[in-house]
TIMI-2910 file (N, C-alpha, C, CB; in pm, 1 decimal, decimal comma, always signed):
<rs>
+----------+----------+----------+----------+----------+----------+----------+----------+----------+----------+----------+----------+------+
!      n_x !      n_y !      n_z !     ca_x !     ca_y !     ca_z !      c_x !      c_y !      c_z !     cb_x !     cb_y !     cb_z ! resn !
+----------+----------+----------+----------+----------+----------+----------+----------+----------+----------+----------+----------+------+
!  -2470,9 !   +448,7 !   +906,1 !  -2416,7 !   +570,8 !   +850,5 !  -2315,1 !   +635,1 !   +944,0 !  -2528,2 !   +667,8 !   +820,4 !  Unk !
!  -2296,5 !   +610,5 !  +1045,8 !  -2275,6 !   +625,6 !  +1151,2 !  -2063,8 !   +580,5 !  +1127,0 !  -2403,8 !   +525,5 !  +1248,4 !  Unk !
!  -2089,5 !   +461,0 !  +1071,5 !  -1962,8 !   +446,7 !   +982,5 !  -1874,5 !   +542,7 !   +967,5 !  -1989,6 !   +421,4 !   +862,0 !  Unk !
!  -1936,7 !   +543,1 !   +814,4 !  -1899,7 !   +665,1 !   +665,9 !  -1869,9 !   +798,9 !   +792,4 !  -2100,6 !   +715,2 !   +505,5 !  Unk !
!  -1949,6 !   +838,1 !   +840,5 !  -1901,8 !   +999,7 !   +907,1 !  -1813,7 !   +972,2 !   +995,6 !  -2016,2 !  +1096,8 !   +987,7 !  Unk !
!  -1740,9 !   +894,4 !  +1046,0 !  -1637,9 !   +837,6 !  +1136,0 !  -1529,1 !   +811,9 !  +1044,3 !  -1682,0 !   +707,1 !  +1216,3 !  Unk !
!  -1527,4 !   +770,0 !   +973,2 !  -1439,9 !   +715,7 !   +842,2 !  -1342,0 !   +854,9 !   +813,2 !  -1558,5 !   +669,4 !   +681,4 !  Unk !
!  -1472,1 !   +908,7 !   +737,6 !  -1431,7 !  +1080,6 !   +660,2 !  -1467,6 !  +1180,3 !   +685,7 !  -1459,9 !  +1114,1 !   +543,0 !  Unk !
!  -1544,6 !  +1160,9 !   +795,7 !  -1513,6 !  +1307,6 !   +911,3 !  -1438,3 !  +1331,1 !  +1054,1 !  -1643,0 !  +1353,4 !   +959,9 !  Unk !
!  -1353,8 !  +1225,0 !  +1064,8 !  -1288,4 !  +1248,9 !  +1207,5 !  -1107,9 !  +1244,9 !  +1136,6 !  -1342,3 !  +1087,5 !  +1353,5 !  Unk !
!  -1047,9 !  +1294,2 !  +1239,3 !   -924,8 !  +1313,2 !  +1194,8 !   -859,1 !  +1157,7 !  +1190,8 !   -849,6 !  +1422,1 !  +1290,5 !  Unk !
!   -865,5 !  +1047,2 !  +1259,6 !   -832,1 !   +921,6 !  +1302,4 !   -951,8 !   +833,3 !  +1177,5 !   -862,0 !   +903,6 !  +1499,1 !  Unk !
!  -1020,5 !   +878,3 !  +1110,0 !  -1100,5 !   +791,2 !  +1032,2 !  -1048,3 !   +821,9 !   +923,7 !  -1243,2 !   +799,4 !  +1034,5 !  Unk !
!   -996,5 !   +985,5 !   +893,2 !   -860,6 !   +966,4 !   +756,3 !   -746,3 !   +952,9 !   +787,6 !   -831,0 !  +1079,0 !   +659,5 !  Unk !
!   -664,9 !   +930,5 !   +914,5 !   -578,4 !   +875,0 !   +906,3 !   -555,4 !   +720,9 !   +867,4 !   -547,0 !   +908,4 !   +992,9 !  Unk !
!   -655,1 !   +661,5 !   +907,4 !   -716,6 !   +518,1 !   +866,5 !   -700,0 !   +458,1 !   +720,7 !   -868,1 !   +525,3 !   +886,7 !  Unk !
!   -809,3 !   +609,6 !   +654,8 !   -807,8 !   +587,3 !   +475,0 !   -668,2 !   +576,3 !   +436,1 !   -875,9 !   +726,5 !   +375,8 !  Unk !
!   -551,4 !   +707,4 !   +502,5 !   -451,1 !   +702,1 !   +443,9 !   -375,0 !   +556,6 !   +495,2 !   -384,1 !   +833,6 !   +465,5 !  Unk !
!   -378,2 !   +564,1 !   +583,9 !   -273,2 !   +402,7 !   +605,1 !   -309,7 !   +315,5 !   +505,0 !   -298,7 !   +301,3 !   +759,1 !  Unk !
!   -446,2 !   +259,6 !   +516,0 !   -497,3 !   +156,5 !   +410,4 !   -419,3 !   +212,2 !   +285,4 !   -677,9 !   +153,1 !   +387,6 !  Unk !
!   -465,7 !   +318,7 !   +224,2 !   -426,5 !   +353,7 !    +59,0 !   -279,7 !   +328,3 !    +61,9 !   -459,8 !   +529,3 !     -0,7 !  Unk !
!   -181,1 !   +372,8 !   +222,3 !    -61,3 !   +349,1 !   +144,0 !     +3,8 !   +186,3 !   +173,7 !    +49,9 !   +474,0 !   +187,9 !  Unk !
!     -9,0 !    +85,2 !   +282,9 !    -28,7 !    -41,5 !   +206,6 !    -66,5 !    -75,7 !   +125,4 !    -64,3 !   -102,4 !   +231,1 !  Unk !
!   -166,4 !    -33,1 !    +55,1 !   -222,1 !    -96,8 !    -56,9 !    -79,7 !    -92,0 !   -190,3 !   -383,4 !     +0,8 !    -99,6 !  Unk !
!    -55,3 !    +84,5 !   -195,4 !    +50,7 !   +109,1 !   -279,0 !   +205,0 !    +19,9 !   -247,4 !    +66,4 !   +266,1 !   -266,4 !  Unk !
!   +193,9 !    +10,8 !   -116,1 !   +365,5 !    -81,6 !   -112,1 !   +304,5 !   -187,8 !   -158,0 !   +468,8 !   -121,0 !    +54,1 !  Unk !
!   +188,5 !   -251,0 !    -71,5 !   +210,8 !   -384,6 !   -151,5 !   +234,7 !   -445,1 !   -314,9 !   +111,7 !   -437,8 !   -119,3 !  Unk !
!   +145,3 !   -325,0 !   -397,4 !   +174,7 !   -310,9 !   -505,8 !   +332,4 !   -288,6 !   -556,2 !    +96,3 !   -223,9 !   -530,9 !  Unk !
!   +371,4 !   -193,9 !   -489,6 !   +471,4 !   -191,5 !   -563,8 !   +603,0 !   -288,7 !   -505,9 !   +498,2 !    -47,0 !   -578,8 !  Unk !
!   +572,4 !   -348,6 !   -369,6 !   +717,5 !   -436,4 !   -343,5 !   +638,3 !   -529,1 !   -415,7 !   +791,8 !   -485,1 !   -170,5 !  Unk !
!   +521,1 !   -655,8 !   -466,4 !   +540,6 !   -728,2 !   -567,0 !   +589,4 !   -710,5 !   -740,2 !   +441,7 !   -770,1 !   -553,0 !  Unk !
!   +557,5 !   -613,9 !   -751,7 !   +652,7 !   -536,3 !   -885,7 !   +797,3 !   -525,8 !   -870,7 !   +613,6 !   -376,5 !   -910,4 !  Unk !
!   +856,9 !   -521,7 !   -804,1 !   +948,5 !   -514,2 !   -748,2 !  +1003,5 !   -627,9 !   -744,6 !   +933,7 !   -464,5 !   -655,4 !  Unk !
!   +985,0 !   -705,8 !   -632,5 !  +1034,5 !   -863,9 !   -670,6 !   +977,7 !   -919,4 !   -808,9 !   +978,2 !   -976,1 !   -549,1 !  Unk !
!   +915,4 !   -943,2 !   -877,2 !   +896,8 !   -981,7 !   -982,4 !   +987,6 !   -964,3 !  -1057,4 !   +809,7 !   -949,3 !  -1020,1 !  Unk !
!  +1033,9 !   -816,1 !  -1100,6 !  +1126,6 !   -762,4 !  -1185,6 !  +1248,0 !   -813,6 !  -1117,6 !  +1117,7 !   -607,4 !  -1205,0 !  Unk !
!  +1264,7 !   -872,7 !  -1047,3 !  +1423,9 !   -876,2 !   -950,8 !  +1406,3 !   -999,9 !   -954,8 !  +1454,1 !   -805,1 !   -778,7 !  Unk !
!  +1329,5 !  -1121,5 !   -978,5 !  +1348,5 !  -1223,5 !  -1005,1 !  +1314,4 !  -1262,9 !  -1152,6 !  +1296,1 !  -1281,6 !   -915,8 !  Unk !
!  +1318,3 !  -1182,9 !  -1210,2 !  +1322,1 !  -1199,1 !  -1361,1 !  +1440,9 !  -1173,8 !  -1422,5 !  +1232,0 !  -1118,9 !  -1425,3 !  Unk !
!  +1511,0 !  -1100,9 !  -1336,8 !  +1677,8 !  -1059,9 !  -1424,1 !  +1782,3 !  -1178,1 !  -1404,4 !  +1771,4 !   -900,2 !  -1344,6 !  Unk !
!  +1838,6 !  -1192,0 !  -1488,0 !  +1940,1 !  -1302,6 !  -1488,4 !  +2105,1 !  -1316,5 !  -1340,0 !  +2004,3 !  -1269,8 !  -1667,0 !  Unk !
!  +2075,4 !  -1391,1 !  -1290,2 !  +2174,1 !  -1343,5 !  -1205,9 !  +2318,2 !  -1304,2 !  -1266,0 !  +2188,2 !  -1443,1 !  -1108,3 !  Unk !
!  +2354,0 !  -1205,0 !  -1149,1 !  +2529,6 !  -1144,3 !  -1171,7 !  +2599,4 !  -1205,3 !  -1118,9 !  +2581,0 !  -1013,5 !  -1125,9 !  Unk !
!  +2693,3 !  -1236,5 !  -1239,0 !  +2869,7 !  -1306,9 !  -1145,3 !  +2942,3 !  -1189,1 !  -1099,0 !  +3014,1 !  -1402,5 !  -1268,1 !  Unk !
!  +2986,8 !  -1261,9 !   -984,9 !  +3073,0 !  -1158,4 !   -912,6 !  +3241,6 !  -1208,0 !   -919,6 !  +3014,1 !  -1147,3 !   -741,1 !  Unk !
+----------+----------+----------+----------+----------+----------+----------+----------+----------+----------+----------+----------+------+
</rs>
């Protein structure tokens, strides 16, 4: 238990949560990202 109160009671155990949550979101969104960008037809220049 000793964990959990380190986790979400110290200032460095939510800085933690937040890092994780926001990799989680890039990674999400740079594979959305390339996906859609390799789905479009290439441009002549």
């Amino acid at each position: 238990m000793k964990l959990w109160q380190d986790l979400f009671g110290t200032d460095y155990g939510l800085m933690s949560i937040a890092g994780i949550i926001f990799m989680i979101f890039m990674g999400i969104w740079f594979v959305r990202f390339f996906i859609r960008k390799a789905s479009e037809p290439p441009r002549d220049q």
